[in-house]
Structures are given as structure tokens and as C-alpha cells.
C-alpha positions in Angstrom: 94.9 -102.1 -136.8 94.9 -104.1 -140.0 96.8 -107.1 -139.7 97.9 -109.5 -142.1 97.6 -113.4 -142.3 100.8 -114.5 -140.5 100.3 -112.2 -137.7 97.1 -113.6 -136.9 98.0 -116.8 -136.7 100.9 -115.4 -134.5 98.6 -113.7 -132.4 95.8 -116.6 -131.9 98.9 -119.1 -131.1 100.0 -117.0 -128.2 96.6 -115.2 -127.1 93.9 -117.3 -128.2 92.0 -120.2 -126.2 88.6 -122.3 -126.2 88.1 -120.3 -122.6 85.6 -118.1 -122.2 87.0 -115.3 -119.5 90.1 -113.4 -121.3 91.1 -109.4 -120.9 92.8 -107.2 -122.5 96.5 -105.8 -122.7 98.3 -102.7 -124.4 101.2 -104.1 -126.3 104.2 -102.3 -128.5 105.3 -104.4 -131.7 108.4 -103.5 -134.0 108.0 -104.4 -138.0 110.2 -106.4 -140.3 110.8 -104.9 -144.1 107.3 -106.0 -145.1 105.3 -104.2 -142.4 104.5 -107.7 -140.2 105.3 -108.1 -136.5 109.4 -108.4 -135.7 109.0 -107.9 -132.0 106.0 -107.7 -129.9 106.3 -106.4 -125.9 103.7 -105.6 -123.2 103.4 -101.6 -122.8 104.4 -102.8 -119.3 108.1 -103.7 -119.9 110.4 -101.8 -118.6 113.8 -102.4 -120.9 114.1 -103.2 -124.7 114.9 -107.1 -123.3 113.5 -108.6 -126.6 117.4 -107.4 -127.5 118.4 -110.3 -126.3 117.0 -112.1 -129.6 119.1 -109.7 -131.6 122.9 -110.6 -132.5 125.3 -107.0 -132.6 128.2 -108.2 -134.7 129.0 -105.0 -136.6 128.5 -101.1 -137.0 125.1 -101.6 -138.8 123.9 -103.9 -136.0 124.9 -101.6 -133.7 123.3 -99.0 -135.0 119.6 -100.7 -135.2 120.1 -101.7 -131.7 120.7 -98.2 -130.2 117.5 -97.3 -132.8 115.9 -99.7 -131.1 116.4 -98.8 -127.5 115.5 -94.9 -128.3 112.2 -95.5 -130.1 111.4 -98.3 -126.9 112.1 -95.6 -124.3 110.1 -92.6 -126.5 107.5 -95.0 -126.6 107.1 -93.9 -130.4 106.7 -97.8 -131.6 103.0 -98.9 -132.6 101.0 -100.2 -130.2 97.8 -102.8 -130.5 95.1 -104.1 -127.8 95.3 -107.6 -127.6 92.8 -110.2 -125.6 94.8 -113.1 -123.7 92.8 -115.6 -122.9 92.5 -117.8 -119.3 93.7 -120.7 -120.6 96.0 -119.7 -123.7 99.8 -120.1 -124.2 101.1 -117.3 -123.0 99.1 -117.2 -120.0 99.8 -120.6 -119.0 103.6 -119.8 -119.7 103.4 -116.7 -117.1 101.3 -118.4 -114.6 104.6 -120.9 -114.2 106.7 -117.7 -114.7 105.2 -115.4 -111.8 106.7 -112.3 -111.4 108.6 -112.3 -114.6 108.4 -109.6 -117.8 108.6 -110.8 -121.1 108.5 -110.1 -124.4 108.5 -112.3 -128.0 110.5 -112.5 -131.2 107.9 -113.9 -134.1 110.6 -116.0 -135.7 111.7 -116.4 -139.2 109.2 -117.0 -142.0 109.1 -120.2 -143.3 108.5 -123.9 -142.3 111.1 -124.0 -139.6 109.3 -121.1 -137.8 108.4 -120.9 -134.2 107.8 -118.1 -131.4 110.1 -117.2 -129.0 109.1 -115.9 -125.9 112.0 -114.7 -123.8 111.7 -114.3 -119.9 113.2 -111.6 -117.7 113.7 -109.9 -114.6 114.6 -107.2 -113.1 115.5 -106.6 -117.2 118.4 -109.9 -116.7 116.9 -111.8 -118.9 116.7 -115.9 -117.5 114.6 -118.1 -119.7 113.7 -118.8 -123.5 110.3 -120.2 -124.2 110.2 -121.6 -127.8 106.5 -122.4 -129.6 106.0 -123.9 -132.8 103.9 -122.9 -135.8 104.7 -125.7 -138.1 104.9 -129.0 -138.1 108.2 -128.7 -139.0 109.3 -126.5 -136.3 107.3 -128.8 -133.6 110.0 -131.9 -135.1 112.7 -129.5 -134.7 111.8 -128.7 -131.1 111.2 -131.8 -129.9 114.5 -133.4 -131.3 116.6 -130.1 -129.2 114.7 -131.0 -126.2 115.6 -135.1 -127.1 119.5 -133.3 -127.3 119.5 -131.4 -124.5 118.2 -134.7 -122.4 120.9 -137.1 -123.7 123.5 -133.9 -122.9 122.6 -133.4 -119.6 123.8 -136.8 -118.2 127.3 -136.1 -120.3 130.0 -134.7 -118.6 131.2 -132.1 -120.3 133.6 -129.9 -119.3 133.8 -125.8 -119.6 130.9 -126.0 -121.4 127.4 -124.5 -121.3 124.4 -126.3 -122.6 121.2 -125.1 -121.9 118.5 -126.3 -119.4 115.2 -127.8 -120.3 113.4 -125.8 -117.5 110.0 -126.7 -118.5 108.1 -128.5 -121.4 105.0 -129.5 -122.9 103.6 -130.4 -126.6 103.1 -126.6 -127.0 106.8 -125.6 -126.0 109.6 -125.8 -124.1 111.6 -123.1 -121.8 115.3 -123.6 -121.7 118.0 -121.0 -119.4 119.7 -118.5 -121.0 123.1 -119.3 -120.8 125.0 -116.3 -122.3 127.5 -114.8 -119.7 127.9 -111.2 -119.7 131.4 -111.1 -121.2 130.8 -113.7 -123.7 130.9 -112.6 -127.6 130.4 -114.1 -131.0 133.0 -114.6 -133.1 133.8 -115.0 -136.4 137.0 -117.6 -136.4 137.6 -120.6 -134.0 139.6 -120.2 -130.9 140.8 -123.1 -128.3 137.6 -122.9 -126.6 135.7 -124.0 -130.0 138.3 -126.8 -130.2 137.8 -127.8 -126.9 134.0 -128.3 -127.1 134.4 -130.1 -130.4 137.0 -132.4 -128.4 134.4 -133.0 -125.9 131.8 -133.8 -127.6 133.8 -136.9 -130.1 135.1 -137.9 -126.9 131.7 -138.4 -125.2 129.6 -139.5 -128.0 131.9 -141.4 -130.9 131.6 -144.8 -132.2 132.7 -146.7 -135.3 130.1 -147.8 -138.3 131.2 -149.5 -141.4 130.2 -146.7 -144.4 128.1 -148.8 -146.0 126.1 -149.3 -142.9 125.7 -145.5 -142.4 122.3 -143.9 -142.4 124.0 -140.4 -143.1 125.9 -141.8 -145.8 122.3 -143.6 -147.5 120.7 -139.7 -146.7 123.3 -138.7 -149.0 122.8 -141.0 -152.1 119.2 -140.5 -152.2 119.7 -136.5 -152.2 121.9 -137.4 -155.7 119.4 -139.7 -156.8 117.0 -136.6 -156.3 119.0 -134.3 -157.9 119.8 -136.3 -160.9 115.9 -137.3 -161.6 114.1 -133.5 -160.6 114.0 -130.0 -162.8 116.9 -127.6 -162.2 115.9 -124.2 -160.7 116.2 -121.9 -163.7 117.3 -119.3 -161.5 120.4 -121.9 -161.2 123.1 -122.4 -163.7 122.0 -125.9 -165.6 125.1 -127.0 -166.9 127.2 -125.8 -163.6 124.3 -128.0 -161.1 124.8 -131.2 -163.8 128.5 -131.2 -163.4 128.4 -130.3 -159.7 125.7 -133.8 -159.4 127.9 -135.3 -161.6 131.2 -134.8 -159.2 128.8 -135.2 -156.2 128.8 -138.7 -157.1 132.3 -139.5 -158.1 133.7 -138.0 -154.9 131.5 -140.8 -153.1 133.1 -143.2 -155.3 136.1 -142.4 -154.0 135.4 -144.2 -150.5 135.0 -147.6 -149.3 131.9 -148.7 -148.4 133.8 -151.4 -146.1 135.9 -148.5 -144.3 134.6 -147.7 -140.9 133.7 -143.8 -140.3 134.4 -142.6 -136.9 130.7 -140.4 -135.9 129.6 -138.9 -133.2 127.0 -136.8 -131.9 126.5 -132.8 -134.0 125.6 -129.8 -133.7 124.9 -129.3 -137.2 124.4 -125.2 -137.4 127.4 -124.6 -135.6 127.8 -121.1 -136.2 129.3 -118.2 -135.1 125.2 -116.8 -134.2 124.8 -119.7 -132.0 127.9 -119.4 -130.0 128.8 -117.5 -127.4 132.7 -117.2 -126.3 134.5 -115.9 -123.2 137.8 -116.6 -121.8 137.2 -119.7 -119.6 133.2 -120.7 -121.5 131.7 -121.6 -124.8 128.1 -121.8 -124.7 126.4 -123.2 -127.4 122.7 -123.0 -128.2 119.8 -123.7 -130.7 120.6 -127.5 -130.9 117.2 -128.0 -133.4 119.1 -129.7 -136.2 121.5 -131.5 -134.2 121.9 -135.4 -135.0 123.6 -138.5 -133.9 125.9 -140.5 -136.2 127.3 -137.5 -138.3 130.7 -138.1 -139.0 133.4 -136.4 -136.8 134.6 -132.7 -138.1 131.4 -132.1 -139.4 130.7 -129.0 -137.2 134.2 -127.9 -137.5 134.1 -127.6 -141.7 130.7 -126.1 -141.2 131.9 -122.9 -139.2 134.6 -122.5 -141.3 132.9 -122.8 -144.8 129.5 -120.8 -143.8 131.6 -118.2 -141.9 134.3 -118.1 -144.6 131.5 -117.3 -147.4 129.0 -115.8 -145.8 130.3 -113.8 -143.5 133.9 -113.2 -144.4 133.8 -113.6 -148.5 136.7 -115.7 -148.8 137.5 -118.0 -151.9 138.2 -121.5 -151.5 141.8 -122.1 -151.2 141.4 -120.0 -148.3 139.1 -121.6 -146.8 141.1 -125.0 -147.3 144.0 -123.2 -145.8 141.8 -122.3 -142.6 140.6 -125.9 -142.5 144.3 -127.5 -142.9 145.6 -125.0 -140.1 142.6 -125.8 -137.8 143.0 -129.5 -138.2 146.6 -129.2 -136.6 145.6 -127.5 -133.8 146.7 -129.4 -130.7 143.7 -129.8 -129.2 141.5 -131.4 -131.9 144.8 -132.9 -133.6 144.8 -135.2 -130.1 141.2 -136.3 -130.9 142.3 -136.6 -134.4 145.3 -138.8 -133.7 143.1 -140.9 -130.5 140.5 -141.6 -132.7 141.9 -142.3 -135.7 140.2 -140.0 -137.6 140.4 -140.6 -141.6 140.3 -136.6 -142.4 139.8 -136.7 -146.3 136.9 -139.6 -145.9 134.7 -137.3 -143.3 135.7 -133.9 -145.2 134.1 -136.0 -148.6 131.2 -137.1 -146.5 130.6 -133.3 -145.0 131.0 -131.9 -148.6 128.7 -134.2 -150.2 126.0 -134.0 -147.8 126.0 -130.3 -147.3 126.2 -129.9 -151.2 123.5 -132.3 -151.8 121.3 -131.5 -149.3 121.0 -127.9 -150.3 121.0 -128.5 -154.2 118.0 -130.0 -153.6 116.8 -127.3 -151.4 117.5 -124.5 -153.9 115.7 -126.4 -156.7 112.7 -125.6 -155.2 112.9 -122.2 -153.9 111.4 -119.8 -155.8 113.4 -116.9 -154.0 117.3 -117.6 -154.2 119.9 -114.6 -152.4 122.7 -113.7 -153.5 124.8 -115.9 -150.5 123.2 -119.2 -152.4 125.5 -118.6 -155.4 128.4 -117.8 -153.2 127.7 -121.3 -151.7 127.5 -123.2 -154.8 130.4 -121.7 -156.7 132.5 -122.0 -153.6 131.7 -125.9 -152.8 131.7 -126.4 -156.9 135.5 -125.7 -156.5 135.4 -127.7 -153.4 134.1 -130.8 -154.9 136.4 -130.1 -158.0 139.6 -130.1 -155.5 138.6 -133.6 -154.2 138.6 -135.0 -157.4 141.8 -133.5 -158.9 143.8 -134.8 -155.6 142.1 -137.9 -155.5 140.4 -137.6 -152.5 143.0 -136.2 -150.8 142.2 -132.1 -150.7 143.7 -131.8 -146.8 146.8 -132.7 -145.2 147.1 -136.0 -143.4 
């Protein structure tokens, strides 16, 4: 069949070596929108396993996945021949892997993307193989596997992180480490709390602001945004005023005020959580950082899941934050660590804001959820400044 650039690349990634001796496979691949490769599986699998890459959070979702599993079993998907060479990727991957199906996800398109390759048997799927294609995606690997290291000699408690179960400079393979009664969900429960508790408590430490590299990340996004074009897909006067306040909220702190960080997650979100009554396991740990001031993950899941997800305005959301911060569990860390709540929710706000300003500037595609963002944190940022700096409860 005809394919197209970034399926090539996909395919000479995975398949391709410098070997000479290679064969040849029947595999079944499932299309995105614009006809390239979603899912590809070998004609030998025996369940719709690449599922497992596939979050089912409502009826549409539901839907495509019972699609899915009727058009795998039918065996009405396209299929393509593909040589695997001795000493390529995948083949070096399965030679560790013996006696184990699999089947790969092709990732999202853009910088960040990478191949997933995710192992089963007996159709229970047990391991996640993850490949880059940029060099961006090979930073972001490496820093999760640095993550998952430095967790793995924590002790933390009723919690799942995953397993670094093999690595290279190609890839790494972690576990998969989502129980069969876990789900996703779309609000925080005491489990969240608890893992959030856990981790401050493990990894916290006190640095004067001014000394703070996350705080400096944040200035020079500002400084960026006050010297570069403005997207004209954006509003011009709305991202002036919104740089504008970005900079008189940081005004608003001390430099010579410590800020209590610790170790984030930093896409803490409902798609990379799984919940069940006694667990949470969290996963995709790419973006996670050190030094990032406490409640940082917390205001995350609430303001993506709020906007994106749930389509609520702000002074809902700032309700849902003030009645999460008194929840006993992180209210203890809170109150032990002496936690300055309006000074980390500036710093959160600030460098979210900032960051993806930037971001959007130079996109030359912009969805409809990116003006939800910015109109939501522009009342956000507008709300520090009318209280002062003092939008929560103490």
C-alpha cells in the first residue's frame, strides 16, 4: 500500500536494521482521521490488546472501543506485509520478551512523539515499551526513566509506580500497573490526596524564591512574551493585558520568602491515573520535575479537568480548589509544612500561563480548548490581582 512520510519513518524505526537476514510478517493497522497508522498489530494476535492504549471515559469512547473489537475479530481492518529485520527494534524487544504478543500505538504527532509498544499474554497485558522519534521525545523518556529510578528507593505507601523493566538508548519497558477494578476519574478522591501527601512528604525542601530555578523559568517565559509577535489567531489586546498581569502577580511575592517544593508530576491528570478503592496508580511521569512548588499537581487536575473536560467557569473552579485545600489529608501536609497557599497558587498560575502563551504564539493550529484555557486563567490572573494576592482561603 501507499504510505505516507510519517508512517515510514514509523515503520523503519521499529522494522528496519543495517542486518542483512530479515522476513516478512502479515500485520493489521487501524487509521487516525487523516488516513495514517493509529494502531498496528501482527495478523497473529489474538485479542484487540492495543485497547489497552485507549482511555473509555464516556458513551462515545465506548462506542469506538466495541467498533474496535468487532472489526479486530472480522478481521475487516487493512492489513500490510512488513519486513523485520535480525537486528531491528522490535525484534531485539521480542527476543527479551519470548513468548509474549504485542501490538503498537504510533503516538501522537508532534515533537513529543514516540512509539509505544505494549506487551501481553495470554491477552493480560504486562509491559509497555516506549521508543522515541524525536529528540524531544528521547529527553522526555530518559528524564521518566531518571523519575522512576529516584522513586523506586522512596517509600511510598498505597501507591503504584511503574517498573523500569528494561532499558537502552532506544527505549525503555516499564510494567503495566493498572488493576483490573481501577478507573479514571474526573474529580479527586482521598486516594489522590493521599499520593500528593506522599510525595511532599518524601521529596520537599525549602529554597529562598529568588533562588528558584522554576521561578527564573518563569521570568524568562514573560520576557519572551513581552519581546515576540502575538499569534493572530489570538486576541492582541487580551494576551498584552494577560503579560501584563503575568508580571504584576509576580510582583506580588517576595523574592526573600522561602517556597516549600518538592518533587511533580506535572501532567497529573485524570488520563494518567488510575483509581480503585485501596490504589492510585499513576503513570507517564515524562514531564515530571524536581523543585516545583508544592500544590502544583493538585491546581493542575483541577483547572485542566475543570475546563477541559467538565466546562466549568472560574469561580468554580476556585471553589473546587478552596474545598480541596481543606481536605484533611493534604490540609495536614498543608499545616506540617507550612505551606504559603496564595504564593505557590501565584507561582502555578504564572508558569502554566506563561509557559503556554508562549506555546500558542507559535502554533499555527490553535483548538477550540486553547481559548477556553486562556479566558479561564485571564480571570484567574485577574482574581489574584483584585485580592491582592490572596484569591484562596488561608
Amino acid at each position: 500500500i501507499q504510505m505516507n512520510k510519517a508512517d515510514l519513518e514509523i515503520i523503519n524505526t521499529l522494522f528496519k536494521s543495517k542486518s542483512s537476514s530479515n522476513s516478512s510478517k502479515k500485520f493489521y493497522f487501524i487509521q487516525n482521521k487523516d488516513k495514517t497508522i493509529r494502531w498496528i498489530y501482527p495478523s497473529s494476535l489474538k485479542k484487540p490488546s492495543f485497547l489497552a492504549f485507549y482511555m473509555v471515559s464516556n458513551t462515545r469512547s465506548k462506542i469506538i472501543s466495541i467498533l474496535t473489537k468487532i472489526s479486530f475479530y472480522l478481521k475487516v481492518n487493512k492489513s500490510i506485509q512488513i519486513e523485520i529485520f535480525e537486528d531491528s527494534i522490535i525484534n531485539n524487544i521480542m527476543k527479551k520478551f519470548k513468548n509474549y504478543d504485542y501490538s503498537i500505538f504510533t503516538g501522537t504527532a508532534g515533537i513529543n512523539r514516540k512509539l509505544l509498544i505494549e506487551l501481553n499474554q495470554k491477552a493480560t497485558t504486562k509491559y509497555f515499551a516506549k521508543i522515541s522519534l524525536t529528540n524531544t521525545s528521547e529527553n522526555l523518556i530518559k528524564n521518566e526513566a531518571e523519575t522512576l529510578e529516584y522513586l523506586g528507593n522512596l517509600d511510598l505507601k498505597d501507591i503504584s509506580i511503574p517498573r523500569i523493566i528494561d532499558k537502552n538508548s532506544n527505549y525503555i519497558v516499564i510494567d503495566n500497573i493498572k488493576q483490573d477494578d481501577s478507573v479514571q476519574l474526573n474529580h479527586l478522591t482521598n486516594n489522590h490526596f493521599k499520593f500528593l501527601k506522599s510525595i511532599y512528604e518524601s521529596t520537599f525542601t525549602n529554597i529562598k524564591l529568588k533562588n528558584l530555578d522554576f521561578y527564573h523559568q518563569i521570568t524568562a517565559n514573560i520576557r519572551q512574551l513581552k519581546s515576540d509577535f502575538i499569534n493572530p489567531k489570538l486576541d492582541k489586546n487580551q494576551i498584552q493585558n494577560m503579560t501584563k498581569n503575568l508580571s504584576e502577580c509576580l510582583n506580588l511575592l517576595n523574592l526573600d520568602e522561602k517556597v516549600c517544593v518538592s518533587l511533580a508530576h506535572c501532567d497529573f491528570t485524570p488520563w494518567n491515573i488510575f483509581v480503585n478503592q485501596n490504589n492510585i496508580s499513576v503513570i507517564d511521569w515524562e514531564l515530571s520535575s524536581k523543585d516545583v512548588p508544592i500544590l502544583y499537581d493538585l491546581f493542575l487536575f483541577i483547572f485542566q479537568t475543570s475546563i477541559l473536560v467538565e466546562r466549568l467557569d472560574y469561580q468554580t473552579i476556585k471553589s473546587l480548589i478552596n474545598k480541596s485545600l481543606q481536605n484533611s489529608i493534604i490540609n495536614e501536609s498543608i499545616k506540617e509544612l507550612n505551606i504559603n497557599i496564595n504564593q505557590v497558587y501565584i507561582l502555578y498560575l504564572t508558569s502554566i500561563v506563561s509557559y503556554y502563551l508562549n506555546k500558542y504564539n507559535h502554533q499555527e493550529q490553535l483548538h477550540t480548548q486553547s481559548y477556553w484555557l486562556i479566558n479561564t486563567w485571564d480571570e484567574a490572573l485577574e482574581d489574584i490581582l483584585n485580592t491582592k494576592g490572596k484569591a484562596l482561603n488561608e
